[in-house]
N, C-alpha and C positions, 0 to 999 in steps of 0.2 A: 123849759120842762113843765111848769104851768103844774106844781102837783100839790097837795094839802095833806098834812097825816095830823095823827093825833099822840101824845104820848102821854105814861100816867105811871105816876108814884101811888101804890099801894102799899099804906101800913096796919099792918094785924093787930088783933086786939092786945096782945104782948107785946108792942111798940117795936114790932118787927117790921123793914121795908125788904119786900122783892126783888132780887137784881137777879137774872136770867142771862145766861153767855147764848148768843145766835150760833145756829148752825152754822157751821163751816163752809157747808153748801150753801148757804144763805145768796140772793144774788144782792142784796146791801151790807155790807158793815157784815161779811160771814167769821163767827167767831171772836167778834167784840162783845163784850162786857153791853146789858142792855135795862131798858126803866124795867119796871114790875109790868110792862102793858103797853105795846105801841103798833102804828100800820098807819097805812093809807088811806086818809078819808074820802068816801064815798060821797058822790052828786046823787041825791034821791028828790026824784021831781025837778028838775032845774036847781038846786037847794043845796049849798054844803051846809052837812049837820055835823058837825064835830060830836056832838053830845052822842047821837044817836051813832055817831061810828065807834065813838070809846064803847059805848054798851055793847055792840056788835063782837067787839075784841076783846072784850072782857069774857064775855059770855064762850065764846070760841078758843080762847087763848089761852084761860084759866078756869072755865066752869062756874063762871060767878053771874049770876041773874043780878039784874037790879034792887030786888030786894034785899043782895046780900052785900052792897057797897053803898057808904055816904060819899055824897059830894059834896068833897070840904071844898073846891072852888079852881077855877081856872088859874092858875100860876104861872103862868108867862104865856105868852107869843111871839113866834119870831117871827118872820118874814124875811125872802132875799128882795134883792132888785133884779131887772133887767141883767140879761136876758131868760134870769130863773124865776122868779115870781113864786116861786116854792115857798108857802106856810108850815108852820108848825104849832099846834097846841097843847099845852102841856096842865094835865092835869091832877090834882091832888087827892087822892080815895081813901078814905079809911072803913074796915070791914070790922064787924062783929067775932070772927073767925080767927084761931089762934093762927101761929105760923106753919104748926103741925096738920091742919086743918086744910089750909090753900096747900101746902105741900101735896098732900091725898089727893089735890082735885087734878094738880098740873104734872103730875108726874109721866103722863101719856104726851103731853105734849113737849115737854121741856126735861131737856136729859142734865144739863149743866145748870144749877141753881143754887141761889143761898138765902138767905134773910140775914139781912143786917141791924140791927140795935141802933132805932132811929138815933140816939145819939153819938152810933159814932161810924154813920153816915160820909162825912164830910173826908175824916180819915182812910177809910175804906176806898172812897172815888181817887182822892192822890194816891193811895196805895197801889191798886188795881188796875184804872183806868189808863192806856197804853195808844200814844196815837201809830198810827200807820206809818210807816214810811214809803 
């Protein structure tokens, strides 16, 4: 499959994180539980830029420029093997913007969403998070 994406935890200035349900039509994971920010990273110039595809998808996905996110830092990488070679990069954003705020921006794009209280994060993912059968 040979594919690369990028994924990204956004927390609000009220120590709120993003979590967005995918379309149903979705053709990946349609109707799972998803980060605050994720897609398929793009070759520009011979080149994966992870960096420059999170912006890409922040910008498109949420309405957030670069000036309106920090990058607090790359937080994992996975990788398959043979015969998927499939990456992932996962990264960690924090905005200036309440939750009410990015709520405003994404609401044309995302019909299913919530902000979760960074602390109870961890809670919420065993609660919520449902595999497939």
């Amino acid at each position: 499959m040979r594919v690369a994406a990028v994924g990204a935890s956004l927390l609000t200035c009220d120590e709120k994180i993003l979590v967005h349900r995918r379309d149903l039509n979705a053709t990946h994971c349609g109707g799972m539980l998803d980060s605050s920010c994720a897609g398929l990273c793009q070759i520009y110039d011979g080149k994966l830029d992870p960096r420059r595809s999170l912006y890409e998808k922040l910008e498109r996905e949420l309405s957030l420029k670069s000036e309106d996110i920090e990058l607090i830092g790359l937080s994992g990488i996975h990788s398959a093997y043979s015969p998927d070679f499939s990456n992932m990069f996962d990264f960690k954003l924090r905005t200036d913007l309440t939750s009410e705020e990015v709520a405003e921006r994404i609401k044309k794009n995302f019909k299913d969403f919530t902000f979760v209280p960074k602390e109870a994060i961890g809670e919420f993912i065993i609660n919520h998070y449902q595999c497939q059968e």
